[in-house]
KOLBA-683550 format. One record per residue (C-alpha): residue in one letter; x, y, z. Coordinates in steps of 0.25 Angstrom, whole numbers, padded with zeros to 4 digits, always signed. Each point is the difference from the previous one (the first is absolute). Layout:
aXYZ...
END
This chain:
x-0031+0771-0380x+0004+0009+0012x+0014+0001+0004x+0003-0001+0016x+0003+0014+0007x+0013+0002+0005x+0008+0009+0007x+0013+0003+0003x+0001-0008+0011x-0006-0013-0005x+0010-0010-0005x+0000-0004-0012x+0003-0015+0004x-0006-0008+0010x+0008-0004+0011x+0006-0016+0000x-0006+0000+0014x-0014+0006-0004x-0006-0016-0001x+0005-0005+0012x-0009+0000+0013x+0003+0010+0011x+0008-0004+0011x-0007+0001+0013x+0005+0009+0012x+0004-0012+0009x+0011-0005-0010x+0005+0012-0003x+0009+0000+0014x+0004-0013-0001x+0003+0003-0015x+0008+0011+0005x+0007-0008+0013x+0003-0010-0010x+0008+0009-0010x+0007+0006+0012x+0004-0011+0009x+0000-0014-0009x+0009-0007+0011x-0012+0000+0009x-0008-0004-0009x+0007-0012-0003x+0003-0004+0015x-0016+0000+0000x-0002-0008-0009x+0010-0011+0006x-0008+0001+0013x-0012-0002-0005x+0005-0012-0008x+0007-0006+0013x-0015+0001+0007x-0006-0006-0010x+0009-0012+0001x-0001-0001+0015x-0016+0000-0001x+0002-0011-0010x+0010-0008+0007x-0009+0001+0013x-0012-0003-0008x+0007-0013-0004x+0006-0004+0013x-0014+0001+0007x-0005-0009-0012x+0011-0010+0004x+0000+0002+0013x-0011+0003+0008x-0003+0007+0012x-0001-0013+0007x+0014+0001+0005x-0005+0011+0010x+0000-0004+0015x-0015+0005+0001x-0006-0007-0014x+0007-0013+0004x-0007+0001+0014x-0013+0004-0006x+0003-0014-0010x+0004-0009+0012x-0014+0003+0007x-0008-0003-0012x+0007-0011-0005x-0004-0014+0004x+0009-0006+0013x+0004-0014-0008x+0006+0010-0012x+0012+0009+0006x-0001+0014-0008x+0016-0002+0000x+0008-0014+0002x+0010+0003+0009x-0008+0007+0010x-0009-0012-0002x+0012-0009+0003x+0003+0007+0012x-0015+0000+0005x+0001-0015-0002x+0014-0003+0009x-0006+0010+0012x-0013-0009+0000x+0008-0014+0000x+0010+0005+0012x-0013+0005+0007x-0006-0014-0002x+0015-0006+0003x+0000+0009+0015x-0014-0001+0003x+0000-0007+0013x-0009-0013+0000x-0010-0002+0013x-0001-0013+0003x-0010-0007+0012x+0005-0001+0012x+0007-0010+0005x-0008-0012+0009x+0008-0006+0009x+0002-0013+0006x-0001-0003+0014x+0013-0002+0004x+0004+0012-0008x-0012+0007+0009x+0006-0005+0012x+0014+0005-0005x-0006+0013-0002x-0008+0003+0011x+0013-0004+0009x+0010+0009-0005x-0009+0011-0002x-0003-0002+0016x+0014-0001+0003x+0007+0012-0008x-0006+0009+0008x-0007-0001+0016x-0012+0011-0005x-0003-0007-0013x-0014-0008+0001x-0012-0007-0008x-0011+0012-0001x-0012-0004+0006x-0009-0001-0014x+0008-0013-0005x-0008-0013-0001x+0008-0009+0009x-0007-0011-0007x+0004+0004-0015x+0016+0004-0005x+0005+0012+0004x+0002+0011-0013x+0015-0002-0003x+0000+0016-0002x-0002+0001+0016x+0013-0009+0004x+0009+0002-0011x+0009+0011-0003x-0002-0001-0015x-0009+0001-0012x-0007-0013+0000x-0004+0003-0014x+0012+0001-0008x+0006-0013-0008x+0010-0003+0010x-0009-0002+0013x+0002-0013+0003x+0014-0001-0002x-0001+0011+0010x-0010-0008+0010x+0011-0011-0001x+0013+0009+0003x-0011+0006+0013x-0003-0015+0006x+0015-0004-0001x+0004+0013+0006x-0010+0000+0013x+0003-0015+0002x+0015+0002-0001x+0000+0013+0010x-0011-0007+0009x+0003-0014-0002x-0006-0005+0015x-0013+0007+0002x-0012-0001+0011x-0013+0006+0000x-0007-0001+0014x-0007+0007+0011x+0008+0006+0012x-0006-0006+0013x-0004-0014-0009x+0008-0011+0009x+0004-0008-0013x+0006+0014-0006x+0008+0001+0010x+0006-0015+0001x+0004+0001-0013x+0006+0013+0000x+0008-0004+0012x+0004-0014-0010x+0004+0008-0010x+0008+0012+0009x+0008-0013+0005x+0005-0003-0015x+0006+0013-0001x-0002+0003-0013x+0005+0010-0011x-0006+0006-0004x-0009+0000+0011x-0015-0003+0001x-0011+0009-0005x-0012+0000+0011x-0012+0007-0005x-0008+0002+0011x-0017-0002-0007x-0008+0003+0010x+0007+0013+0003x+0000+0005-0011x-0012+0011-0007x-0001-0009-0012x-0003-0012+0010x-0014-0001-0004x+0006-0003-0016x+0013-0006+0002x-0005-0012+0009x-0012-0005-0010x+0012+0003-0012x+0011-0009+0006x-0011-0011+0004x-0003+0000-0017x+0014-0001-0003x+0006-0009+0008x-0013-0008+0003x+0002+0002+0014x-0010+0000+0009x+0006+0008+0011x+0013+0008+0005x+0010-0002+0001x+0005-0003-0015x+0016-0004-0002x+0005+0005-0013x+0013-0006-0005x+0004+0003-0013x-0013+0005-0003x-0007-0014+0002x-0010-0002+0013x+0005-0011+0009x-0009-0005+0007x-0008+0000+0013x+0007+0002+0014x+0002-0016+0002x+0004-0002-0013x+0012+0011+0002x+0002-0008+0012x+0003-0013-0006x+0009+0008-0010x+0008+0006+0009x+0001-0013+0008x+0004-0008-0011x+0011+0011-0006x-0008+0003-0013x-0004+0014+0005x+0014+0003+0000x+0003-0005-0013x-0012+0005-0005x+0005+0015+0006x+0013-0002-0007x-0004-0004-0013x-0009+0015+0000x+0014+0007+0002x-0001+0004+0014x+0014-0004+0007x-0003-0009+0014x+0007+0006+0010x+0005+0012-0008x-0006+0012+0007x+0005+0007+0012x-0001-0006+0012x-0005+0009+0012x+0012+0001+0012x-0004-0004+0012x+0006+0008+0012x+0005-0006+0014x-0005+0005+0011
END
């Protein structure tokens, strides 16, 4: 058997740390900084511990709470999701009350109104009399009712036109309570204007003058439908025709015009007299 060769400078024992596997160069300064500087190291080491719990916490939350509670994913979820199933309730509860007051404001269109002769007459008379320029266009049908919109000052559609129609036809009758449509050079126009200048009455007469006027050729046919007269003059108290010239003058004769007169508002002898001067 043949003995090893040694020298001088072989040991004669191996060394404890012959069987372990070399450290590679990479640990060795780590291995080093951690001899020299352990308070770093541990300080490290916690930090790295505290991100791995705030990775894990976040990882949880997102689990438990998802992203959904963004502005942009919940926008993206309203637009999918169906209309009749809210993505959250109370912005559906909201949605719902805007839609019911919306419903509750909207405004409600109803026909126009049709109005009766004698609220036509009523009508067409104070819109003639408010103002001395106001007249019936020349494209109204004299022979079928006048649009409401054309005379009245008010929506003819809302809920409360009629009630409105019946405030106008006691309004025109109280302010024009005696009135007498007729032509100017007529003979029976001017007989009963000269009766009814010698009641004095207050508040005075209104003459409309028909055949004077631009609207002649629609007026005349109008008034002779609603008040079945068949010529001028027509005598309006309180809104009701009359009667032809020799009825008005049994009338007069007999005292029922002047009761007639009274009963419609209009004070006998209450205007103001003309004063005559001597000579």
């Amino acid at each position: 058997m043949a003995l090893p060769h040694t020298s001088s400078r072989t040991p004669l024992r191996p060394h404890p740390t012959s069987h372990h596997r070399p450290t590679s160069s990479l640990s060795l300064p780590f291995t080093v900084l951690t001899g020299l500087h352990p308070k770093r190291t541990r300080n490290r080491t916690a930090l790295l511990a505290l991100l791995a719990l705030i990775s894990v916490s976040a990882y949880l939350f997102c689990i438990h709470y998802p992203v959904s509670i963004f502005p942009a994913y919940r926008l993206r979820r309203a637009e999918s999701a169906p209309t009749e199933q809210p993505v959250f309730p109370h912005d559906g509860t909201r949605n719902l009350h805007t839609a019911a007051a919306r419903k509750k404001h909207k405004p409600v269109t109803q026909p126009p109104i049709a109005l009766s002769p004698a609220q036509e007459l009523a009508a067409v008379s104070g819109f003639l009399a408010s103002l001395p320029q106001n007249v019936i266009p020349p494209s109204v049908d004299p022979t079928r009712p006048i649009d409401p919109e054309l005379v009245l000052d008010f929506d003819t559609h809302g809920r409360q036109a009629m009630e409105e129609v019946t405030r106008v036809v006691a309004d025109v009758w109280a302010r024009n309570p005696v009135l007498l449509y007729g032509k100017l050079y007529s003979p029976p126009t001017r007989e009963l204007k000269a009766l009814l200048s010698e009641m004095n009455l207050r508040p005075p007469p209104l003459f409309i003058d028909v055949d004077t006027r631009d609207d002649s050729a629609v007026l005349a046919p109008m008034l002779a439908r609603l008040t079945a007269a068949a010529d001028l003059p027509v005598l309006l108290v309180a809104g009701e025709p009359v009667g032809t010239l020799a009825q008005i003058r049994t009338l007069h004769a007999s005292g029922e015009l002047r009761r007639l007169v009274t009963a419609s508002g209009a004070v006998v002898g209450g205007g103001k007299r003309r004063k005559h001067h001597k000579k």
